[in-house]
C-alpha positions, 0 to 999 in steps of 0.5 A: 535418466528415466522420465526426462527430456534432453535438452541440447548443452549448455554450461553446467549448473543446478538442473544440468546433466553430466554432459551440460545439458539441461535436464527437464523432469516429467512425472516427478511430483515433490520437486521444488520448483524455480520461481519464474519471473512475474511469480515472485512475490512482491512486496508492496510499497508504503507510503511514510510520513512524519508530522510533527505533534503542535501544541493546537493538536493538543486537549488541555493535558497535552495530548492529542484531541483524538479528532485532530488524528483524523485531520492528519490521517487525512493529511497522510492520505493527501500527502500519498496521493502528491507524493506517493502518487504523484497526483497533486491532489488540489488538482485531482479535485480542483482540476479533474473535478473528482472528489474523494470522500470518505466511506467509512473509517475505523480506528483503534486508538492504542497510545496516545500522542503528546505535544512535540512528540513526532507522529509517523504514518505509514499507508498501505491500500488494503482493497482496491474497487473498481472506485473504492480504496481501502487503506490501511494505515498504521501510526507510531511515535519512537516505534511505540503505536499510537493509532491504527485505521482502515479508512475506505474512501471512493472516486466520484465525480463532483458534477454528478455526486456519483461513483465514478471508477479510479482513472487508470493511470492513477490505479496503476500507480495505487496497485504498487501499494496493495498489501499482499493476502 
């Protein structure tokens, strides 16, 4: 075969030769490739958790008073750091003496979400700074979307009031959850 290196036998198989050889092909353009380990593409993980809708989240026609969203967003985004995390975060504050505030929050309010009703929330981080988190963060009831936000929150230090860069080791575990594009 023109253009191509030989490589000592092997058993047969997709690019093989007739003898078992490995065929590697130089200067065809075109061809598809195989995928090489670390190529692949990788699929964030999600964080999910379900509350339950109470009657003290509810206005007077039972709905959920859109600030008590806010309050279990930010459950979602505690609850992520304990168990998705695995960073107790009472201790990350408490502990490490660093503070997570909130930069920025936009939220889409798309249905609403009834007392009884079972809220699910699902977490991606959408940008990972070098001391912010952008998360994405997606709701539902019974598939139906209740609420959709992109809460930006940073690392700072709570003896200085300021930016201070994510710990590595948690950052390492945040990177698992970084939504692909």
């Amino acid at each position: 075969m023109e253009g191509a290196e030989r490589i000592p036998p092997g058993p047969r198989g997709p690019g093989r030769g007739e003898g078992g050889e490995a065929v590697r092909l130089r200067g065809l353009t075109g061809l598809p490739r195989p995928a090489r380990p670390g190529k692949l593409a990788r699929m964030p993980k999600v964080f999910t958790v379900e509350y339950p809708i109470l009657f003290s989240h509810c206005d007077p026609a039972g709905i959920v008073y859109f600030p008590r969203l806010f309050d279990l967003l930010h459950r979602a985004m505690e609850d992520w750091f304990t168990f998705g995390l695995g960073e107790r975060f009472a201790d990350f504050i408490m502990a490490k003496r660093l503070g997570i505030p909130t930069v920025g929050t936009k939220v889409d309010f798309v249905g609403p979400a009834r007392f009884g009703d079972l809220l699910k929330i699902e977490l991606r981080v959408a940008k990972l700074g070098s001391s912010s988190i952008e998360l994405a963060i997606d709701s539902s009831i019974e598939g139906r979307t209740c609420f959709r936000a992109q809460h930006t929150i940073c690392v700072f230090s709570s003896e200085t009031y300021k930016a201070v860069p994510i710990p590595a080791e948690i950052r390492a575990r945040m990177e698992a959850y970084v939504a692909a594009g």
